[in-house]
Structure formats: C-alpha cells, structure tokens
NUFI-955970 format. One line per field, with one value per residue (C-alpha): residue number from 1; x, y, z. Coordinates in pm, whole numbers. Each point is the difference from the previous one (the first is absolute). Example, Ala and Ser with C-alpha at 12.3 -4.5 7.8 and 13.67 -1.06 7.14 Angstrom:
! residues 2
nr (1; 2)
x (1230; 137)
y (-450; 344)
z (780; -66)
END
This chain:
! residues 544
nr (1; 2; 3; 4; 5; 6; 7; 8; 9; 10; 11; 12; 13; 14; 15; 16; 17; 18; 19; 20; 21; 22; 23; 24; 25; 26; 27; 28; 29; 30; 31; 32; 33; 34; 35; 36; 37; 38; 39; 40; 41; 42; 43; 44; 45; 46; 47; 48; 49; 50; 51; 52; 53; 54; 55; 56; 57; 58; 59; 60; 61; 62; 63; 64; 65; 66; 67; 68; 69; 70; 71; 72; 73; 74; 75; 76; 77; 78; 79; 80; 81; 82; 83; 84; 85; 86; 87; 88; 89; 90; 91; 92; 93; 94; 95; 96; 97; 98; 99; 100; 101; 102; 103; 104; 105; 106; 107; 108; 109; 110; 111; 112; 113; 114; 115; 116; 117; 118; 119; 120; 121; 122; 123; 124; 125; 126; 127; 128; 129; 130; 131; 132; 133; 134; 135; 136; 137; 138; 139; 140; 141; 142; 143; 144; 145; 146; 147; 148; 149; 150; 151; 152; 153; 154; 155; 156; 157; 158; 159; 160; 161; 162; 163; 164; 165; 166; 167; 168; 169; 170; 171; 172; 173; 174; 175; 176; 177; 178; 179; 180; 181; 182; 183; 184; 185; 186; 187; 188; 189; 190; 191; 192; 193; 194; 195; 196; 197; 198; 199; 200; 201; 202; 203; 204; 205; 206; 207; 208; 209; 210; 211; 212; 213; 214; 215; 216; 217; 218; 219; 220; 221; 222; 223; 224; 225; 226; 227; 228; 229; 230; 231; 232; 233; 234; 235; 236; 237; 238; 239; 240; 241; 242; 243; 244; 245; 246; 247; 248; 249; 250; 251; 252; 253; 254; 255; 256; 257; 258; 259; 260; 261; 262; 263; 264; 265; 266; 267; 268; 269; 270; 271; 272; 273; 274; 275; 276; 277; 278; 279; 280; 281; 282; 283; 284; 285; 286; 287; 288; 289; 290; 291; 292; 293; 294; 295; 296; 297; 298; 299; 300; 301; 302; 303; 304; 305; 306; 307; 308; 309; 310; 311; 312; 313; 314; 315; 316; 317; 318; 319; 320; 321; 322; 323; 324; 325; 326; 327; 328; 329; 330; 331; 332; 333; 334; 335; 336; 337; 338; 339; 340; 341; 342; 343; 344; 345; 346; 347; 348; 349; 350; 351; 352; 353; 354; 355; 356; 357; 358; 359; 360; 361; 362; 363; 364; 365; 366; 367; 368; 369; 370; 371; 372; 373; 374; 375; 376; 377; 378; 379; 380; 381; 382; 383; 384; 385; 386; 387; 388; 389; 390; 391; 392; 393; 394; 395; 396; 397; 398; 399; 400; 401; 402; 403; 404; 405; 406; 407; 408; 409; 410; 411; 412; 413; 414; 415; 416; 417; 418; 419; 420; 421; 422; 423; 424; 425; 426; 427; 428; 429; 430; 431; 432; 433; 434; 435; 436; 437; 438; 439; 440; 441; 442; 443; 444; 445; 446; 447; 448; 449; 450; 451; 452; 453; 454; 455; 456; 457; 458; 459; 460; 461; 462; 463; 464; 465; 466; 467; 468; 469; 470; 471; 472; 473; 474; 475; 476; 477; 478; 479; 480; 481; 482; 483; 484; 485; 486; 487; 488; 489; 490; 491; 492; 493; 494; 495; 496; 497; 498; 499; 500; 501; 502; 503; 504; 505; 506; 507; 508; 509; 510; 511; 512; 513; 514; 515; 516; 517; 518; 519; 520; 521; 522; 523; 524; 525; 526; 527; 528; 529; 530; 531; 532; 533; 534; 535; 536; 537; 538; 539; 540; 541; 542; 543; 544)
x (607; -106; 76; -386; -108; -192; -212; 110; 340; -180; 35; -285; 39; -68; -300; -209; 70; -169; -285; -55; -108; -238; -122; 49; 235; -266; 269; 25; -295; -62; 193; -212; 134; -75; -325; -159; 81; -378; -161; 219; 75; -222; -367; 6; -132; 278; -121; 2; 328; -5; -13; 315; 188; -123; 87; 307; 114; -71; 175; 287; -19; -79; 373; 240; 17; 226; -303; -266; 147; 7; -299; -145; 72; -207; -311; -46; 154; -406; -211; -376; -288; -376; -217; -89; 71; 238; 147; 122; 96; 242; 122; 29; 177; 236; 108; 90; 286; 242; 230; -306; -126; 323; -51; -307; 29; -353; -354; -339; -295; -330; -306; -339; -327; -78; -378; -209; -80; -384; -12; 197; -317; 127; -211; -333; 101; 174; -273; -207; 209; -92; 149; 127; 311; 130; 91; 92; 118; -150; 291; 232; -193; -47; 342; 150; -280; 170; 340; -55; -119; 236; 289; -99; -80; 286; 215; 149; 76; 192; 250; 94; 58; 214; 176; 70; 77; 238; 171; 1; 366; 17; -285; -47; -344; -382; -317; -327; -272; -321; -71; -326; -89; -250; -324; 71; 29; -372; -117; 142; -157; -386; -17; 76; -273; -243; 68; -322; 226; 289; -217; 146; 295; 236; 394; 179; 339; 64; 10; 239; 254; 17; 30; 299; 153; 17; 112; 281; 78; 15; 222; 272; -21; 47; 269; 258; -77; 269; -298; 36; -290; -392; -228; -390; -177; -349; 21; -341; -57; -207; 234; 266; -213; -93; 412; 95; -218; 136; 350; 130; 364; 33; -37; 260; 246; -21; -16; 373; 125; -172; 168; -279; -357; -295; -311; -312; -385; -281; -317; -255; -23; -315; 215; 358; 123; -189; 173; 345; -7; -79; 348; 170; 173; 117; 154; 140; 202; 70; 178; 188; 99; 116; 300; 185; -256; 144; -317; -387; -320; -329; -333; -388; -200; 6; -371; -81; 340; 80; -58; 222; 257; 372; 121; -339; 223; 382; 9; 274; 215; 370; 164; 352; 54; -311; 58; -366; -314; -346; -348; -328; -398; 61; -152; 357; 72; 313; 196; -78; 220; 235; 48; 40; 238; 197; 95; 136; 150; 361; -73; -340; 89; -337; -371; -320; -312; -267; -386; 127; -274; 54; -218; -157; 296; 287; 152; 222; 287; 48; 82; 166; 229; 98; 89; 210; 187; 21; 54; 363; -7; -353; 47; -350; -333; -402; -263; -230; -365; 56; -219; -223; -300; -245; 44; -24; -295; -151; 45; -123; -298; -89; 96; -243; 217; 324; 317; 177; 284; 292; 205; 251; -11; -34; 205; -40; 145; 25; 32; 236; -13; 121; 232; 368; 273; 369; 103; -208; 152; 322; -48; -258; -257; 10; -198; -329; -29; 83; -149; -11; -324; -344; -155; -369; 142; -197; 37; -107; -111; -334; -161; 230; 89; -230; -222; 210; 196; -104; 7; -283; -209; -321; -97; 351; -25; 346; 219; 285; 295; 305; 287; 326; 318; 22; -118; -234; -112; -353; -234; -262; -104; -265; 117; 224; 266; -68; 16; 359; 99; 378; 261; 152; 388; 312; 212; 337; -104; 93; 70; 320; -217; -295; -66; 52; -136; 193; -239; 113; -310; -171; -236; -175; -155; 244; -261; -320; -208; 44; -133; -282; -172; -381; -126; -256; 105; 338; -38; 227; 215; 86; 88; 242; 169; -28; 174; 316; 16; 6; 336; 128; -9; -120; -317; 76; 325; 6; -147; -363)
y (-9964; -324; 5; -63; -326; -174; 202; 279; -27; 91; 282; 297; -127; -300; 49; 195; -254; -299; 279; 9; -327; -6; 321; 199; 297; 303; 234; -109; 152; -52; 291; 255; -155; -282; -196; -90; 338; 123; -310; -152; 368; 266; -184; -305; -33; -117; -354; -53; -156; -422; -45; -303; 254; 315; -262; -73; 305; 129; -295; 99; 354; -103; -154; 250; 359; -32; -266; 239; 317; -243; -135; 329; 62; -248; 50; 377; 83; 4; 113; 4; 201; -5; 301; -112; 74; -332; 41; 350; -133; -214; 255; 232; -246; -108; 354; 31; -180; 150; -322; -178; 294; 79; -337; 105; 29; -49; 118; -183; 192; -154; 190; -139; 191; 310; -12; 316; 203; -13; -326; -208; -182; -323; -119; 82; -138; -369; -172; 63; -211; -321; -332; -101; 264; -129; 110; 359; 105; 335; 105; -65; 240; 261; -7; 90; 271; 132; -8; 137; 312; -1; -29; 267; 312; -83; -14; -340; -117; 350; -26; -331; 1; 300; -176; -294; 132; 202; -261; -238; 163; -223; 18; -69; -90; 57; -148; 92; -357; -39; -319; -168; -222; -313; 153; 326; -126; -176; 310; 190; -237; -2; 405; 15; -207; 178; 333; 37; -18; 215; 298; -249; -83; 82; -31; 181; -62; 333; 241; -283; 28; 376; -19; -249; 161; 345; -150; -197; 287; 241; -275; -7; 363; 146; -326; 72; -334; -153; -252; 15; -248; 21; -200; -29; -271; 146; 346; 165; 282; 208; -23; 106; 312; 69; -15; 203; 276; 26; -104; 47; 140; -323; -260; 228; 20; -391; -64; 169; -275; -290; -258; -216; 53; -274; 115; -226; 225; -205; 31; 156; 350; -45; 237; -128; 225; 316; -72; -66; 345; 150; -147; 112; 272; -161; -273; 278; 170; -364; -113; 299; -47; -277; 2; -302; -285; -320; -193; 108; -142; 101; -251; 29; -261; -292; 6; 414; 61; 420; 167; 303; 50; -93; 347; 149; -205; -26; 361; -80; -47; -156; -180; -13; -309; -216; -358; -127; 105; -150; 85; -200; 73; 223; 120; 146; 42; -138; 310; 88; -346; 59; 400; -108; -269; 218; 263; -328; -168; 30; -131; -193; -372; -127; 99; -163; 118; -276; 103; 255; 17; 168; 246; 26; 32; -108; -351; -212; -78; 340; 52; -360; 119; 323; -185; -261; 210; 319; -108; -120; -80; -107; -390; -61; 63; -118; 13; -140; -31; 332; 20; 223; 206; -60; -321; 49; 180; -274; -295; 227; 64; -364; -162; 214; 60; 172; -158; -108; 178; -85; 319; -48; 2; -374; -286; -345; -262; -99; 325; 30; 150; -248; 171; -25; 163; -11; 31; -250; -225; 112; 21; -149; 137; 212; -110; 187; 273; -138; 270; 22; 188; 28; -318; 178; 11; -84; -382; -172; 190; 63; -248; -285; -147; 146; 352; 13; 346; 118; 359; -120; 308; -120; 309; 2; -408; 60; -346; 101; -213; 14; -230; -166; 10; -338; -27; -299; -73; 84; 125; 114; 325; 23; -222; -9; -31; 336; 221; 127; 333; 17; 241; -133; -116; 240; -276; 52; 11; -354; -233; -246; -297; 65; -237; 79; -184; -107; 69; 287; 241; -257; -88; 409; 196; 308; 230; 165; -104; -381; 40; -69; 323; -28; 360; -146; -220; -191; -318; -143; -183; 321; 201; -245; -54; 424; 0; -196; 182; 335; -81; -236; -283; -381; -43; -396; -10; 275; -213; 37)
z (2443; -127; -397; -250; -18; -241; -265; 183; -157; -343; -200; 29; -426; 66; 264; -232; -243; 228; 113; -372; -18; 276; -147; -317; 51; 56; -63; -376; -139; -377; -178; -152; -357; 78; -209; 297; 207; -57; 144; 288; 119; -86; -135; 244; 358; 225; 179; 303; 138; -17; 345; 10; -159; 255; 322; -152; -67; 358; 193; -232; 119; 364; 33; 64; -97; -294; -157; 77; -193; -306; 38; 39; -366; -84; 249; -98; -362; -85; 187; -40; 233; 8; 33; 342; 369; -23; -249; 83; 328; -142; -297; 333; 171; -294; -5; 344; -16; -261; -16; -201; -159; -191; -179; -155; -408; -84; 177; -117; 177; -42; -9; 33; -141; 222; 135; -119; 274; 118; -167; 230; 140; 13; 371; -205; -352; 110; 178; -278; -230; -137; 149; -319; 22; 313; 358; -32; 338; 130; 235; -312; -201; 272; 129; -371; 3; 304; -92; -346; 174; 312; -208; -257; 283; 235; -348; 176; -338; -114; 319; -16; -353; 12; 277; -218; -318; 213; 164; -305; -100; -285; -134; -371; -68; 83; -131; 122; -35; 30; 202; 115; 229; -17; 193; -192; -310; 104; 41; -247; -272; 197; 31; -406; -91; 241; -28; 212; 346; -164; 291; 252; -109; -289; -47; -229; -173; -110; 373; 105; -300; 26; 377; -14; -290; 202; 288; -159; -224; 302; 166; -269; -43; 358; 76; -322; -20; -271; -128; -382; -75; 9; -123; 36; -174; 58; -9; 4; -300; 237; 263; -220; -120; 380; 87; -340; 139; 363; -70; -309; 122; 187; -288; -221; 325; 69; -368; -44; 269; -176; -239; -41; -53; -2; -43; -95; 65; 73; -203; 290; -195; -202; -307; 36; -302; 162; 321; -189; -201; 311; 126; -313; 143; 288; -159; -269; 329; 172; -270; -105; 332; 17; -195; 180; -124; -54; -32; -47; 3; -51; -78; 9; 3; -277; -61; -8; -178; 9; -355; 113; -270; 171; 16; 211; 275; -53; -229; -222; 307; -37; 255; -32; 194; -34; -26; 2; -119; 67; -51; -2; -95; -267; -324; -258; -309; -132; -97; 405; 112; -226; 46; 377; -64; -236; 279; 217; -287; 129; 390; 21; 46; 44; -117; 149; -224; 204; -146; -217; -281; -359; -115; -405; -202; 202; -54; 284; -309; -39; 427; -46; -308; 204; 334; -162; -271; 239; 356; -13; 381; 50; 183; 78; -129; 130; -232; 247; -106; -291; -233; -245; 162; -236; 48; 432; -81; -216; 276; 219; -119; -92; 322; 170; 331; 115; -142; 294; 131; 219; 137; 301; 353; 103; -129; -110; 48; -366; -183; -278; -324; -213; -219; -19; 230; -118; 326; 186; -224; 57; 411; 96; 204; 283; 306; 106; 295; 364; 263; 354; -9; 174; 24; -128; -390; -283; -141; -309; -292; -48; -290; 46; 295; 270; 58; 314; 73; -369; -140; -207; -150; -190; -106; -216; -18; 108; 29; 158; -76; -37; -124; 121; -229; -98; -393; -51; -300; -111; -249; 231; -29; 281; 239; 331; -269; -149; 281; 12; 50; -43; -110; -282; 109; 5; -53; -217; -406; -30; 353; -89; 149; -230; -290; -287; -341; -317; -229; -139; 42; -242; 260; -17; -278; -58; -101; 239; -294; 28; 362; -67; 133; -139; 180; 159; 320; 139; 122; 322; -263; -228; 301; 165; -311; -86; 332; -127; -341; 149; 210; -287; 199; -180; 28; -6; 233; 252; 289; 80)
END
C-alpha cells in the first residue's frame, strides 16, 4: 500500500487547524462564562453559512473518507431548522445518519408566527392590498397556511424532533427563535395598522412559542437528552402561563438538567406584571430546581420595564455555583440587587444589570459601594442604559412615544456595548458563530441594516439586536452601539496580559460618594466609568 502523500501526510491536529481558517471551529462554542456567551450562543440568530466557506468546506469533505469525518465537525456542530416541511426534511434527514448527528453540540430551531385558525384567509385578503407594499405571492402565503396545519395534526414536527434530539448524542444546547421572512414581515406590519382584515387574516406570536416550547420540551424530556442549555430570546408571557398550566412537572424535570438559562419575554401581554405574578410560582419551583446553575438570565422589555419586586421571581433562591447573573427591563430597589448579590458573593464573577431602573429611595452608589467592596471575585460588570424610574417615567411622558427598545434575537453587524472587558484585552476576541444550517435563517437585524428576515414586533417596538464581542468604543446609548446583550466575562481575577496603570489608584475617587451619583439619572459617561470603579480597574488606563 502506497504510503500518504501530500496534505494527506498531515496530522488530524493539524487538519482542523487549516479547516479553521476556512471556517471558524463550530465545535468551540463561547463558554457559558464567557462575556459574550449570551449573544454569540444563546441571544443571536445563527447566519447563514458564507457560501466560499460552505463550498470549501464540502470539497474538503468530498476527498477521501478520513477528510470528510473532519469536515463533518465542522458542517453540523450547529445546526439550525425551520418550522417548515423543508426544513424538517433536512433536520429528518440530518438525523438519519448517526455519523453526522453525533457531531451536533448546538440546535437553533426557528419558529415563524403560527396563523390563527379560521383566520387564515390569505386568497381573499392579498389581492386586496395596495400596490405600494409589493408583490406578495399568493401560493407563498397559502402554502405556509398549509403546512402550519399539516405539520401540527400529523405532529410531523413532534417526531422528527424527538428523532433529532435523540440522535444529537452530544447535545449541549437549544434555542428556540423567532424568524421572519421578507413578504411576512410585509404583512405582518399592513394587518397591524388595519385591524379591519385581522377576520381574514391574523398571526399570532404567542400559540407558536407555546407550541415549540412543548414540543422541544417533550423532545429533551422523553430523549434523556444531556442538553444543559436553553435559551429563548422571545418567550411569550401567555405562552408561558398556557405551558405552566399543562406542564408544570416538565419545566422542574428539565430545569434540574439545565446549567444555563436565557430567558428574555416579549411585551405582547397587554399587563406584563399580571402575567409575571401569575408565573411566580413556577419560576419559585424552576429555580429551586435547578440547583446546578452556572449562569441565568432573565429580561423584559427596555421600554415597559417589570415593577415586580426581584424575589416575586428568583424567591430568595441560592445557587451554589452561579458564575453569571443578568437581568434586563426591571423596576428594584437597591437593597433587592444587593440582597441578591450578597447570597452569590463568594462565586458570581460577572453581573449584567442592562435597564435596571431605581425606584424612590434607592441610590446606584449605594449598589455600586456594595459590588465593589463585597464581591471579592466579581471581574465584570454592565451598567448598560440604568437609571432612576422617575426619571424613565419623566422622558417618557414628554417625548410622547414608546422609548425604544432593543431585546435579542437578531444581530448586528455593529453591536457592541462599549464598555471594557479584561479579557478581550487580554485575548482578543473570539470569532462569531459559523453554522451549517438551513439556508431560510433570519439575516440582518431589524432597524439597521435591512427589514429582511426580522423578528420585528411593532406592537412591542421590539429592535432585536444583538452584539458581537469585540468592545468598540462608544457613548451611544440608543444606537447599533448599545444593543449588547453579553454575560459579563469569567475570565481569571486579573489576566497576566492585561494592562495595568501606574498611577497608583490616583486616577479613581475611593469613596461611592465622589461618584457623582445625583439620584436622578446616569448618563453613558458615569456608567462606563461606574463600570471600572466597581471592579477597581483605572478608569484612565484599562483599555477602552
């Protein structure tokens, strides 16, 4: 037998390491401590593959037999599906053949809104339409009409998702999306501004959420599936309350599995606090649950923040090995951050409090003081957009329309927080999400680059962005710039390679009171530097 030749002489090593470079490594996804976990891996819609890199990647695999097991690592570590007859085909496919599906770590499945039934009358509603929206094919409409409801009473969808979640043997991660396409999107927007057709035809966000949920739920549960991660990035309320009334085992059963939990509710329930109280107990018996929980997230949205006192949600729980904590939309008093923080002082390494607003009586120096003087191993902080209600409440009232908001679910290309990371300056940054995935996934965020492919929600003025890792500096607050929805970093306490400043602590006011914490708003600047003083890092010399 004729001895390798060429590249095939190379090392498996040093294969993956030229596969690399056509195409990030899929397998590495961003480590739940990571800063950027909550964006790149649980918040963000995967793109579609670049399709050099796709062709590349398949002639690779094409070669011999040895090429295409490592290239299959790289075609099928991620793995995204449409609620459609397509997509399923290919999820059904995928699963079929257990040499691919063993590679699978990570499982986006996006969900498009479900079509009320009796009001599916899309043949009598389109040719009424005005010119001005466009050509809105009929047979596009009709055929999603008809596989909504094919797929939902032949429980197509339930099958091939057990199968999958089955087969994927090393599986770590699922996030359920909601995901748009253009002509939808059309109209979506024309039926909420003339609610006069909504007899015709209406689509709801809410029956589709609780119908993936259960069937992804159901999926894990009757598989032993080892997934450890969920996230969902538009959770419905009333979906929730419709699933924590049929189901409620099941959420405490999966929720003893889970390490991570991401979970961001849109704003479609008319009385979002009603709707959360109603949830109380749920969450109460989740998290008890859930004792393993390394990293947590839960947000509303930025412009109808909750006014639910912290503990009507988490209920004093303590996790033993939680390493990041996030929450967004929300109405607190002080002594509630700081009573949380308190129970975590010993393990949490980062803190992300984005839209958190003060109440009457509560002051950010006095949560500032605590964090810095009694989180020992706290690396990372965000302070995005915080504030003081009465002060939300004022601007709200004088600008005479909904402050806008920015939850997850679609990325762009220019999001970044603008704060500092310790370890971004010490590593670098980690590259973005590479999938082999359905070609039908969403694009461009909504409200930036295009409307194409958006999870766009006008009704909740949703803008849902998302960020990449890479800290640019900027001191907008409402722009793409200000959309990030990161973890805070897990690095170690202090990275060798980070730079570190001579001035002696000169360049930061010891004391919460020289803040310069009026109780009434924060502006961009205060908060970036509020970020620095927390960790004890110089405001002047710690990078950006």
């Amino acid at each position: 037998m004729a001895a390798p030749r060429g590249i095939q002489k190379l090392s498996n090593e040093l294969l993956r390491e030229i596969l690399d470079h056509i195409e990030a490594d899929p397998e590495k996804l961003v480590s739940l401590d990571r800063r950027a976990y909550l964006s790149q891996e649980s918040f963000r819609p995967p793109p579609p593959p670049q399709p050099d890199q796709a062709q590349d990647v398949g002639h690779f695999r094409l070669t011999c037999k040895r090429f295409s097991e490592l290239g299959a690592v790289h075609q099928f570590a991620r793995v995204t599906t449409r609620f459609s007859r397509k997509g399923l085909r290919r999820l059904d496919n995928i699963a079929s053949q257990p040499h691919l599906a063993r590679h699978v770590k990570k499982f986006s499945y996006m969900v498009p809104y479900f079509y009320v039934e009796g009001r599916e009358r899309v043949r009598e509603l389109l040719p009424s339409l005005p010119h001005s929206l466009g050509f809105l094919d009929v047979g596009h409409f009709t055929q999603k009409v008809s596989d909504q409801k094919e797929i939902i009473a032949s429980e197509l969808d339930a099958q091939v998702l057990n199968k999958a979640i089955h087969a994927f043997t090393s599986l770590q991660h699922v996030q359920i999306l909601r995901v748009q396409d253009e002509e939808d999107s059309v109209l979506l927007s024309y039926i909420r501004q003339h609610a006069d057709v909504t007899h015709l035809v209406e689509l709801k966000w809410a029956p589709a959420c609780s119908h993936s949920t259960r069937t992804i739920g159901a999926a894990l549960l009757a598989t032993k599936s080892p997934c450890s991660r969920f996230s969902s990035p538009m959770l419905s309320p009333q979906s929730a309350v419709v699933l924590a009334e049929q189901r409620p085992r099941s959420f405490s059963t999966l929720a003893a599995q889970f390490t991570c939990l991401e979970l961001h509710f849109d704003d479609s329930s008319t009385d979002l606090d009603s709707k959360m109280r109603e949830l109380s107990e749920l969450f109460k018996t989740v998290f008890q649950t859930a004792k393993n929980m390394q990293a947590v997230h839960v947000g509303f949205p930025s412009h109808r923040p909750l006014s639910l006192g912290l503990e009507e949600v988490f209920h004093h729980v303590h996790w033993r090995n939680l390493l990041a904590f996030g929450i967004q939309g929300w109405r607190l008093h002080s002594h509630e951050i700081i009573g949380f923080a308190q129970r975590h002082w010993d393990k949490l390494k980062g803190l992300r409090l984005r839209d958190v607003l003060l109440k009457e009586g509560s002051n950010w120096k006095d949560v500032l003081s605590f964090l810095r003087d009694g989180m020992p191993r706290l690396d990372w902080v965000s302070l995005r957009r915080i504030g003081y209600a009465k002060h939300f409440d004022e601007m709200y009232a004088a600008s005479g329309a909904e402050v806008p908001d920015d939850p997850p679910g679609v990325a762009s290309e220019s999001d970044d927080e603008g704060g500092w990371d310790a370890q971004a300056d010490a590593e670098g940054n980690v590259d973005g999400d590479s999938e082999a995935d359905d070609h039908g996934a969403p694009g461009p965020a909504n409200g930036y680059p295009t409307m194409h492919h958006m999870n766009h929600d006008s009704e909740s003025d949703f803008e849902e962005i998302s960020d990449s890792e890479e800290e640019r500096e900027s001191d907008d607050e409402h722009g793409p710039a200000a959309n990030e929805m990161d973890f805070p970093v897990m690095s170690p306490d202090t990275p060798s390679s980070v730079p570190w400043c001579n001035c002696n602590g000169q360049s930061y006011p010891e004391s919460a009171e020289d803040l310069g914490d009026n109780g009434i708003s924060v502006t961009n600047m205060q908060r970036k530097a509020w970020e620095k003083w927390v960790v004890r890092r110089c405001p002047e010399h710690s990078g950006k």
